[in-house]
N, C-alpha and C positions, 0 to 999 in steps of 0.2 A: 427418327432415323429409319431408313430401308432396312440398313442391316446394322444390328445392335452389338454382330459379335466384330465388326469393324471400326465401327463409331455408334457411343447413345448418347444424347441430350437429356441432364438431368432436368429437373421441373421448373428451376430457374433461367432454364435456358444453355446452359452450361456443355458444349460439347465437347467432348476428352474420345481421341484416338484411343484404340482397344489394338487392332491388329491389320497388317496389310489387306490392301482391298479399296473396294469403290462402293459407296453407299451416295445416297440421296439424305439431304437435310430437307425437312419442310418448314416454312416458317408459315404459321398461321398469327393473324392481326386482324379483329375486327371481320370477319367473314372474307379477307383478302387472302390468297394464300402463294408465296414463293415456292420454287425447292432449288440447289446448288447442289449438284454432284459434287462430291468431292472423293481424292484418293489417298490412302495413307498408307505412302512410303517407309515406314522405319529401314532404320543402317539393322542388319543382321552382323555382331561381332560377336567374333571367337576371340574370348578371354582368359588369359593362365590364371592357373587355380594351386593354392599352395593347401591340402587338408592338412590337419597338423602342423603348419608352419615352424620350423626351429625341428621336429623331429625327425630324425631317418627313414622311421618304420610308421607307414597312414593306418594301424591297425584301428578299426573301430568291433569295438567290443560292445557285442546284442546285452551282455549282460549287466554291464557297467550302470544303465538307469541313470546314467552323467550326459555330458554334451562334448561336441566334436566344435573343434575351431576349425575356421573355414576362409582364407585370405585371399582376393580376388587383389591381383597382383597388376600393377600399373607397369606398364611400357613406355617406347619413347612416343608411341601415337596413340596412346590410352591411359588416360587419367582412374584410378578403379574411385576415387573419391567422386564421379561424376555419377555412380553407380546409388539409385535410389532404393536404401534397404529394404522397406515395408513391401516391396515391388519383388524383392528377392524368393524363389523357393530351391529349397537341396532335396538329394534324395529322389529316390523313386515314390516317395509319398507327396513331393512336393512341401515339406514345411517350410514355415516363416524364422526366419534369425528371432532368435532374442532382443527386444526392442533396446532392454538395459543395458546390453553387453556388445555396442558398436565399436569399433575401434580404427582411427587413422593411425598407422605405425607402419614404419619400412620394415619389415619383415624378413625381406631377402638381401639388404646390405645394399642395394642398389641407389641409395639418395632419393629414391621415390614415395610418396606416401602410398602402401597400401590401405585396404579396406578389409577388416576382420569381423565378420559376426561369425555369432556361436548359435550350434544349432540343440536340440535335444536329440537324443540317437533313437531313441524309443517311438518318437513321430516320424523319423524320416523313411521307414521302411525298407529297411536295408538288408539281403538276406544273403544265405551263408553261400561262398563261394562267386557273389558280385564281385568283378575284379576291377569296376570303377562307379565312380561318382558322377554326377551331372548337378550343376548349380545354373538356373537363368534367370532373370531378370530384366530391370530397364534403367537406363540413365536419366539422370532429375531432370533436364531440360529438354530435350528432345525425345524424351521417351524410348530412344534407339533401342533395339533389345540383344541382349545381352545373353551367351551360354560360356560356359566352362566344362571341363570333366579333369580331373584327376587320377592316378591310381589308389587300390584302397585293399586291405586283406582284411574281412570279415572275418571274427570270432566269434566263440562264445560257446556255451553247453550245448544248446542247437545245432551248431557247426561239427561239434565233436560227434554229437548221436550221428549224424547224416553219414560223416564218412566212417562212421564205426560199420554203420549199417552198409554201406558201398563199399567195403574192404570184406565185410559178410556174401554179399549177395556175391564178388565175384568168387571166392575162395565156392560157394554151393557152385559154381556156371564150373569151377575146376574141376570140384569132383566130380559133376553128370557127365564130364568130358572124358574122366577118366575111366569111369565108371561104362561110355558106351566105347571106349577102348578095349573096355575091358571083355565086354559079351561080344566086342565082334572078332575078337584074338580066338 
């Protein structure tokens, strides 16, 4: 392949679309050598995303050292069971679902099967005051690719020192204020 981050050919010959763009295939046989341009279109779809499915409040807690459920939510023109998990990453770290913990279940009452994996919160890199989430992915047949975002409220010890310390720093910005009130009175 010309370009490997658009298309590569494993050693059996094996060529799998990577990402939009045009590359060159070479086929080499016996000192004879072809090549086929070709271009790969994937569908770009925006997907709803349920974090926490079933609860009100998306809090993901840094401290927890548990996992966040994560439900890529089927429409009347989107199946999310067409959604290939291993393909899946959340987070600003980009992690993988839990291979053991996939789930088809209608989640939001709507008669459609969604798609749940669970993620670990500790790999996803999540930090204090992100006020949303990004999941992307691809679909198993056509590769189409796939993003989501949620909203989300970051906890945890970390989140409390930061704004302890931003509730410090402006109360010091009050008094220097007051303070040059004060020598120029």
């Amino acid at each position: 392949s010309s370009n490997p981050q658009v298309a590569t050919v494993s050693p059996a010959g094996l060529i799998e679309a990577v990402d939009n763009g045009t590359a060159t295939i070479t086929v080499t046989y016996k000192n004879q050598s072809t090549a086929f341009p070709i271009k790969v279109d994937f569908k770009k779809l925006t997907v709803p995303l349920d974090i926490r499915p079933g609860k009100r409040r998306k809090t993901i807690n840094l401290d927890s050292g548990g996992h966040v459920r994560v439900a890529i939510l089927s429409t009347t023109s989107f199946a999310a069971t067409t959604v290939n998990p291993p393909t899946v990453k959340f987070g600003p770290a980009g992690t993988s679902p839990d291979p053991d913990h996939v789930q088809t279940k209608d989640v939001n009452g709507d008669g459609r099967p969604d798609l749940v994996l669970r993620f670990r919160i500790q790999d996803a890199g999540f930090q204090c005051g992100q006020p949303t989430a990004t999941l992307i992915g691809r679909t198993l047949i056509l590769g189409d690719q796939i993003s989501g975002t949620d909203t989300i409220n970051v906890v945890g010890k970390a989140c409390r020192r930061d704004r302890d310390r931003d509730r410090d720093d402006r109360n010091d910005d009050d008094d220097e204020e007051s303070d040059d009130r004060d020598r120029h009175s």
